[in-house]
VEXMAR-818772 format. One record per residue (C-alpha): x, y, z negated; residue number from 0. Coordinates in nm, 4 decimals, always signed. Example, Ala and Ser with C-alpha at 12.3 -4.5 7.8 and 13.67 -1.06 7.14 Angstrom:
2
> +1.2300;-0.4500;-0.7800;0
> +1.3670;-0.1060;-0.7140;1
This chain:
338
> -6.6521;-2.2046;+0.5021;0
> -6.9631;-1.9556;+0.5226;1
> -7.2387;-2.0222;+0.7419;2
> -7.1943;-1.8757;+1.0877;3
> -7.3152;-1.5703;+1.1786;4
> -7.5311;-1.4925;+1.4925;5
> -7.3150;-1.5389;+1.7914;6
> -7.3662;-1.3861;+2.1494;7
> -7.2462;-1.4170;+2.4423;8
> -6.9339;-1.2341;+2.5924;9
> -6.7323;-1.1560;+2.9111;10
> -6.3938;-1.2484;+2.9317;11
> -6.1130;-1.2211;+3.1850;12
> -6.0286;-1.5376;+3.3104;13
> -5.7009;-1.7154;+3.4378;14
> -5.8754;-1.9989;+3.6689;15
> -5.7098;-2.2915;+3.8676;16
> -5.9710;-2.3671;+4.1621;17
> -5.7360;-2.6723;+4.2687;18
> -5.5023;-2.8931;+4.2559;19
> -5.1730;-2.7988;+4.4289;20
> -4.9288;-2.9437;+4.6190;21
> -4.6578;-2.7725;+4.4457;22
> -4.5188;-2.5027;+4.1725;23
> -4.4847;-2.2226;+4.4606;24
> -4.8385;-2.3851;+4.6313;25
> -5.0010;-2.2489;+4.2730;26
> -5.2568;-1.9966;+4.3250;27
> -5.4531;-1.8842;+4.0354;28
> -5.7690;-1.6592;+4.0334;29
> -5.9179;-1.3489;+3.7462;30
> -6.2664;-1.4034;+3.7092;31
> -6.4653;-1.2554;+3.4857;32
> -6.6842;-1.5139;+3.3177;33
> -6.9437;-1.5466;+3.0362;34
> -6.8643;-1.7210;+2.7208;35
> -7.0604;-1.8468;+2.4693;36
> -7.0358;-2.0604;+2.1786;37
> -7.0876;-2.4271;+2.2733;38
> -7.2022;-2.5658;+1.9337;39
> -7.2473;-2.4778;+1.5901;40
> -6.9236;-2.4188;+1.3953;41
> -6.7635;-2.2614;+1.7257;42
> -6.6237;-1.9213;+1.7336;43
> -6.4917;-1.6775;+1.9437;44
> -6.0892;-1.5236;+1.9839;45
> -5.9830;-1.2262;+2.1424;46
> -5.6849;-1.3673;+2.2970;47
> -5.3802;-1.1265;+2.1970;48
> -5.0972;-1.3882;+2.3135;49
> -5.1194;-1.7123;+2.4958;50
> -4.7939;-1.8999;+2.5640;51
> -4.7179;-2.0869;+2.8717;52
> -4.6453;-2.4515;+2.8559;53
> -4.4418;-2.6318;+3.1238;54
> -4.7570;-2.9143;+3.0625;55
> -5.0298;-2.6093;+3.1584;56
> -4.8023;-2.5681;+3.4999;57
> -4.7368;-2.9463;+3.5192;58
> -5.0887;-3.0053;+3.5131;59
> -5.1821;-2.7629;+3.7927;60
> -4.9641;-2.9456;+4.0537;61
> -5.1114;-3.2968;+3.9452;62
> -4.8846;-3.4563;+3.7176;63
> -5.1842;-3.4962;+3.4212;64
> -5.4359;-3.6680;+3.5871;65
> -5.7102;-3.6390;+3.3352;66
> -5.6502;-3.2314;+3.4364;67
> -6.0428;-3.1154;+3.5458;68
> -6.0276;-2.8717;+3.8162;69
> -6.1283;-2.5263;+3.8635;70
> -6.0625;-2.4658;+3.4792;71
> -5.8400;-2.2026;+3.3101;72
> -5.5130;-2.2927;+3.1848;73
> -5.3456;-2.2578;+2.8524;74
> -5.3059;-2.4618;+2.5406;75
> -5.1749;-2.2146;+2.3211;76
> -5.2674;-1.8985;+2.1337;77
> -5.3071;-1.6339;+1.8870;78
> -5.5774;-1.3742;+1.8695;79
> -5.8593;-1.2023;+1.6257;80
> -6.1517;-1.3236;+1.5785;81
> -6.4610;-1.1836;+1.6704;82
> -6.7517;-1.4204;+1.6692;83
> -6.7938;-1.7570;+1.4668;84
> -6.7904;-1.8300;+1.0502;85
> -6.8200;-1.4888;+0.9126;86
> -6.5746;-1.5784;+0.6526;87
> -6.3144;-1.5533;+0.9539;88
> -6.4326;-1.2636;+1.1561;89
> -6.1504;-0.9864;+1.1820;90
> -5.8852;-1.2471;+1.1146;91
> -5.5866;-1.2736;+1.2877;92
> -5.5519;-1.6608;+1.3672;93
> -5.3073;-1.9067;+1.5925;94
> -5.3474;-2.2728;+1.7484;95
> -5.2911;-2.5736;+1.9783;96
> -5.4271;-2.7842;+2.1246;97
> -5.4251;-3.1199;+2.3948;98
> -5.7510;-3.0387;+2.5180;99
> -5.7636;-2.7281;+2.5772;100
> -5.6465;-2.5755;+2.9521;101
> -5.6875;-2.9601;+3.0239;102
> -6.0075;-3.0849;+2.9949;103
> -6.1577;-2.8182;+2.8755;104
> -6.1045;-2.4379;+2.9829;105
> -5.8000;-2.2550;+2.7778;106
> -5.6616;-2.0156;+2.6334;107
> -5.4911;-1.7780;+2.9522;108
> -5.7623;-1.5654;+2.8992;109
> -5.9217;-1.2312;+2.7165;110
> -6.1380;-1.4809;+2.4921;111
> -6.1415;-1.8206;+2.3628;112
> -6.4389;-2.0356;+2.2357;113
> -6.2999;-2.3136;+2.0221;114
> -6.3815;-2.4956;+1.6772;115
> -6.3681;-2.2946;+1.4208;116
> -6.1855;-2.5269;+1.2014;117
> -5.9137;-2.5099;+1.4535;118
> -5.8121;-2.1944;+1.3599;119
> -5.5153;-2.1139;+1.1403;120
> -5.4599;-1.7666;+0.9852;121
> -5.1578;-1.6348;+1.1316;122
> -4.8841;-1.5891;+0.8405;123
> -4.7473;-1.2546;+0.7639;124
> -4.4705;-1.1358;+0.8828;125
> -4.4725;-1.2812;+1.2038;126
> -4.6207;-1.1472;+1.5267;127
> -4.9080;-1.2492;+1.7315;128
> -4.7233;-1.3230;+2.0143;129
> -4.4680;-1.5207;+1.8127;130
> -4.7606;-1.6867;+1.6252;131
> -4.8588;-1.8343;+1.9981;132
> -4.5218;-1.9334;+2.0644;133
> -4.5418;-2.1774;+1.7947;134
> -4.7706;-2.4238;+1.9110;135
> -4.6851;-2.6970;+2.1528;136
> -4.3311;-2.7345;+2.0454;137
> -4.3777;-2.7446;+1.6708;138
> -4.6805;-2.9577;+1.7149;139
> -4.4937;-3.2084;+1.9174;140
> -4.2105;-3.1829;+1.6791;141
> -4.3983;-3.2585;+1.3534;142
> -4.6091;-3.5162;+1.4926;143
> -4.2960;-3.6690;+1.5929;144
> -4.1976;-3.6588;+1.2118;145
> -4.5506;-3.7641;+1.0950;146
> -4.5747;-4.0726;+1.2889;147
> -4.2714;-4.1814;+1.1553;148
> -4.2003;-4.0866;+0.8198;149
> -4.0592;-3.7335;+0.7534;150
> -3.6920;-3.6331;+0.6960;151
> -3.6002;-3.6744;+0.3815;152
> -3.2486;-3.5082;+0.1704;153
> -2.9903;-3.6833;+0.2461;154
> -3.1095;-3.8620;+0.6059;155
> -2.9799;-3.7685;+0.9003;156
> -3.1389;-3.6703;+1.1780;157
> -3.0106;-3.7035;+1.5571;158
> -3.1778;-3.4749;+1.8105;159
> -3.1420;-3.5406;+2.1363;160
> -3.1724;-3.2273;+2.3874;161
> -3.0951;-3.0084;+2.0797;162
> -3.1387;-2.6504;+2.2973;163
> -3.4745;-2.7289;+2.4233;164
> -3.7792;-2.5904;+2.2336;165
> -3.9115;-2.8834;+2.0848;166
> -3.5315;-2.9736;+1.9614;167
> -3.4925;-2.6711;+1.8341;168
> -3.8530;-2.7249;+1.6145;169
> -3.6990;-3.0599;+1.5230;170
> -3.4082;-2.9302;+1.3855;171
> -3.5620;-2.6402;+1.2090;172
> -3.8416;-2.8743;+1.0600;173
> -3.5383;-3.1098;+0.9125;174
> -3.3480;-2.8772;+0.8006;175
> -3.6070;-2.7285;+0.6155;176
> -3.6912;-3.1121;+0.4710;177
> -3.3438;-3.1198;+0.3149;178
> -3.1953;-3.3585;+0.5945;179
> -2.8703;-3.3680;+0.7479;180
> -2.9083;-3.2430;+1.1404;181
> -2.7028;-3.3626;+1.4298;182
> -2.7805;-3.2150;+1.7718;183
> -2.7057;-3.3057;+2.1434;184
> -2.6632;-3.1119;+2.4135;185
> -2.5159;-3.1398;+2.7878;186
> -2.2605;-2.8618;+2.7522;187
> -2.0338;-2.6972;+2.5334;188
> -2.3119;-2.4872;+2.3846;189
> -2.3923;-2.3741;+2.0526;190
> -2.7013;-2.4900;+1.8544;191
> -2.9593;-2.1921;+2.0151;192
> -3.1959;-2.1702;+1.7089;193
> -3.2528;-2.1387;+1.3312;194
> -3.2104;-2.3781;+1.0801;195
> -3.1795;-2.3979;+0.7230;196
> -2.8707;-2.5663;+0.7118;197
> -2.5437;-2.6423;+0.9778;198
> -2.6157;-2.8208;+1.2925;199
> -2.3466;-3.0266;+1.3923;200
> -2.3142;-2.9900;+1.7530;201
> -2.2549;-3.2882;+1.9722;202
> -2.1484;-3.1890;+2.3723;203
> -2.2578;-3.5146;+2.5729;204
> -2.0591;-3.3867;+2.8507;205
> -1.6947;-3.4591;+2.6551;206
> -1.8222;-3.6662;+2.3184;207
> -1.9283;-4.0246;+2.3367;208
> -2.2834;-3.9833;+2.1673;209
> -2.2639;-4.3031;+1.9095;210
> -1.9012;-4.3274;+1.8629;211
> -1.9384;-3.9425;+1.7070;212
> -2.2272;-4.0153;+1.5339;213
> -2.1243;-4.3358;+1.3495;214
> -1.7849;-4.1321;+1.2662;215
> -2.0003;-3.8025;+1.1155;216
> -2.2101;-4.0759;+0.8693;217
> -1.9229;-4.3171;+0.7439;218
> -2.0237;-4.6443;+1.0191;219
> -2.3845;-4.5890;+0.9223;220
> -2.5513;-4.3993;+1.2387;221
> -2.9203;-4.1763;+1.2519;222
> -3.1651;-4.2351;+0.9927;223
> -3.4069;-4.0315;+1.2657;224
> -3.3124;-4.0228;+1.6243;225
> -3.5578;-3.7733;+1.7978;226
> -3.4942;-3.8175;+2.1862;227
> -3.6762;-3.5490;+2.3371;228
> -3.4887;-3.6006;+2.6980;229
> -3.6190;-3.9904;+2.7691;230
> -3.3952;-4.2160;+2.9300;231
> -3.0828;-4.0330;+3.0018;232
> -2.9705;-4.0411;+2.6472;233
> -3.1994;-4.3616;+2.5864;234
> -2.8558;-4.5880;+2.5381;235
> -2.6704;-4.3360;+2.3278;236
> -2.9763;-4.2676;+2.0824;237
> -3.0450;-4.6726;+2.0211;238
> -2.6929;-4.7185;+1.9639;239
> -2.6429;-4.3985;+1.7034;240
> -2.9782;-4.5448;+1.5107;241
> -2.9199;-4.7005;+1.1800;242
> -3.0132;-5.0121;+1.0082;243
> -3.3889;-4.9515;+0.9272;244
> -3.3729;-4.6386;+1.1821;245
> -3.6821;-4.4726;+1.3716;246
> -3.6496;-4.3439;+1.6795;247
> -3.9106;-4.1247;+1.8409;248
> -3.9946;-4.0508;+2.2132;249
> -4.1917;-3.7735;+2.3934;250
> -4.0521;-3.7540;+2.7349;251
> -3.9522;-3.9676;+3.0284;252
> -3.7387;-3.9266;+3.3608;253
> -3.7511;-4.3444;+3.4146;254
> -4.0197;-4.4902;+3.2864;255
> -3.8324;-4.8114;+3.2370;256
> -3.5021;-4.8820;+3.0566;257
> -3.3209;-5.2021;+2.9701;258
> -3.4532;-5.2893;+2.5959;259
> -3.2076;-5.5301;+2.3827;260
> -3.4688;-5.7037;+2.1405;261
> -3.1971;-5.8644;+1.9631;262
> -3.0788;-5.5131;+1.8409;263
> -3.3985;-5.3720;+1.7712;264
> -3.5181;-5.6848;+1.5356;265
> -3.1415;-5.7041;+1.3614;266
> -3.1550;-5.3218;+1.3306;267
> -3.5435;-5.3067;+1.1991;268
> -3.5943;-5.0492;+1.4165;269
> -3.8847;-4.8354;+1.4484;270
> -4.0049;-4.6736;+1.7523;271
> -4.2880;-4.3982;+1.7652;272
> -4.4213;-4.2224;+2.1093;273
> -4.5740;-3.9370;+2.0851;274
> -4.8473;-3.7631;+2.3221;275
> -4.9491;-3.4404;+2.1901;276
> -5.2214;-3.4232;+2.5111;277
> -5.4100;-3.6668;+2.3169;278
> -5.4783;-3.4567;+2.0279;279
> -5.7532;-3.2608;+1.9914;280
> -5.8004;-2.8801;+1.8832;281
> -5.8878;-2.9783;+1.5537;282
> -5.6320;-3.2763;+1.5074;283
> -5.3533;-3.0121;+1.6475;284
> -5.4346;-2.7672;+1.3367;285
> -5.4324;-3.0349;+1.0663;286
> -5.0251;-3.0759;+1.1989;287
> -4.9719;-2.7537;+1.1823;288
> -5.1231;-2.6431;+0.8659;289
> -4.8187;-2.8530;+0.7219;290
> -4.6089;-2.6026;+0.8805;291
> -4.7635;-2.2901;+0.7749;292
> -4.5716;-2.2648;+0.4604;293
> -4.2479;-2.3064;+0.6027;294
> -4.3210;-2.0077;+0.8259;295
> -4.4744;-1.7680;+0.5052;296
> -4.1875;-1.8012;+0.3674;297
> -3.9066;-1.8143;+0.6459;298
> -3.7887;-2.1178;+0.6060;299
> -3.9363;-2.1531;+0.9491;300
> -3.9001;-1.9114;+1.2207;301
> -4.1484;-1.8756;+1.5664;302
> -3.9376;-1.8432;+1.8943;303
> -3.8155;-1.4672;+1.9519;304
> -4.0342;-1.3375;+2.2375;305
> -3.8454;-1.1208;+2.4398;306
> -3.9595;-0.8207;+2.6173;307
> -3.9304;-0.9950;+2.9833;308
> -4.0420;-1.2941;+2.8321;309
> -4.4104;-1.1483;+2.8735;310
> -4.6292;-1.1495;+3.1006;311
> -5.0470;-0.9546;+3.2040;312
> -5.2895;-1.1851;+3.3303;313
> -5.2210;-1.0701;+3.6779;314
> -4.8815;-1.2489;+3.7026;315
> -4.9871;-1.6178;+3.5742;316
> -4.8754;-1.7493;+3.8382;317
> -4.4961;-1.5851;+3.8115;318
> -4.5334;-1.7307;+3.4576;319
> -4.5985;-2.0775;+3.5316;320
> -4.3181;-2.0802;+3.7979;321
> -4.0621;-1.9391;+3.5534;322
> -4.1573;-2.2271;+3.2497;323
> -4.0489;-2.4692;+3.5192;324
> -3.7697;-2.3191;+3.6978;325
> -3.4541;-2.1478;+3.4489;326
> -3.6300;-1.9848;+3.1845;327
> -3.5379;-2.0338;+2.9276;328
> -3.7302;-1.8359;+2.6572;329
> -4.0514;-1.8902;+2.5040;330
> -4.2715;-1.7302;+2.7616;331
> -4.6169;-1.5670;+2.6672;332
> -4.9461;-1.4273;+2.8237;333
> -5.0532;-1.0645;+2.6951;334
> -5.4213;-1.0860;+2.7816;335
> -5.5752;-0.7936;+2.6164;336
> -5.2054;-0.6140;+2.6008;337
């Protein structure tokens, strides 16, 4: 990467959380206007086009991530131009992720982002800005899920558990696209919301016993993956689907216990992975999804549509972060210079 050109300073338009509160409708964000400068060598600077909206950036302003600093500004996702930093990248139109950012470090619901240069991925053709944020968190979470425990491979199945939520819907587009057989769960007699490569058998929890169906749809032998993205509601039915040498990955949790049969995990030679995408840094959170970047290029991937009302100025943040929690359910974004 070329040496970085001289960088100055610049005034943004700031989302900023002075406080904790006590609740989503207790949220009260601020616009500042605040100067920002490159930290360190090797930052740069985005002009924030699109910034999606996490339900961890609204969780984290009523308290539930303690290692959340206070007043910051929000946001872990993005896509924008850049304007200051390497000048190989100046002028580029660029996307990322992160666990840091909008939590320990200011974020991305703003008109400008400094960040790592080398955290920056050049946003694929063909898809939009504000569908280029929308990838982020979920995709992130999704393939890190896949990392840590070996990636789908043609002819494994895969069992994804909350199928219609945005990180299932990653999962199942990022095994599909591997070549595996998917298998999706959801709580009503929906169909599979998203794209995928291949057919998504649909599983409706509400009417189907979970690992009965399962074991019939693979001849007795059950998951190769299990991806539970719920937690302990469909804890029982996931361990029971999992094959003999199965993984089984976790990234959410209503309980924080459930009742763990050792006998069946040793017999089964299980393997299970947790994974905390809040622990991974700007630059970690681009390595994962450079791996995805030629899945999207070529459309074997596909960002979240971003509906019109799915969009929101600055100015309504906090109507933004009480819709991610509450029934939304689209990918929302923040249109900070739009």
């Amino acid at each position: 990467m070329n040496a970085p050109a001289k960088m100055t300073s610049i005034m943004a338009t700031t989302v900023r959380l002075l406080a904790k509160a006590d609740g989503i409708e207790a949220v009260a964000p601020v616009i500042e206007r605040r100067s920002l400068a490159p930290a360190q060598a090797g930052d740069a600077i985005v002009e924030i086009r699109a910034a999606a909206v996490n339900p961890s950036d609204a969780k984290a302003a009523i308290g539930m991530m303690p290692y959340a600093i206070f007043p910051r500004t929000p946001g872990r996702d993005f896509a924008g131009i850049v304007v200051d930093g390497p000048a190989a990248l100046i002028g580029k139109e660029v996307f990322g992720s992160s666990g840091d950012l909008g939590i320990r470090r200011d974020g991305t619901h703003a008109s400008h982002l400094v960040v790592e240069a080398e955290a920056l991925i050049e946003k694929p053709a063909g898809i939009t800005l504000a569908e280029a944020a929308g990838i982020g968190v979920p995709f992130v979470t999704a393939q890190e899920g896949f990392r840590r425990c070996g990636m789908p491979k043609p002819g494994e199945t895969v069992l994804i558990l909350g199928l219609n939520g945005k990180v299932g819907q990653a999962a199942a587009q990022i095994a599909s696209w591997q070549g595996a057989r998917v298998i999706g769960v959801v709580r009503k007699d929906e169909p599979y919301a998203g794209h995928a490569q291949g057919a998504v058998t649909v599983i409706d929890s509400s009417r189907e016993d979970v690992a009965g169906t399962v074991r019939e749809l693979t001849g007795g032998k059950g998951a190769d993956i299990v991806y539970n993205t719920v937690g302990e509601p469909y804890y029982e039915a996931g361990t029971k689907a999992l094959a003999i040498l199965g993984r089984q990955i976790f990234i959410a949790a209503l309980k924080q216990t459930v009742p763990f049969d050792i006998f069946a995990f040793y017999r089964g030679r299980h393997i299970y992975v947790g994974v905390d995408t809040l622990s991974l840094s700007s630059v970690a959170t681009a390595d994962i999804l450079r791996d995805l970047v030629p899945g999207f290029a070529t459309g074997a991937l596909r960002p979240f549509p971003i509906p019109p009302g799915a969009t929101y100025p600055l100015a309504r943040a906090r109507d933004a972060y009480i819709a991610v929690l509450g029934s939304s359910r689209d990918r929302l974004v923040l249109l900070p210079n739009g």
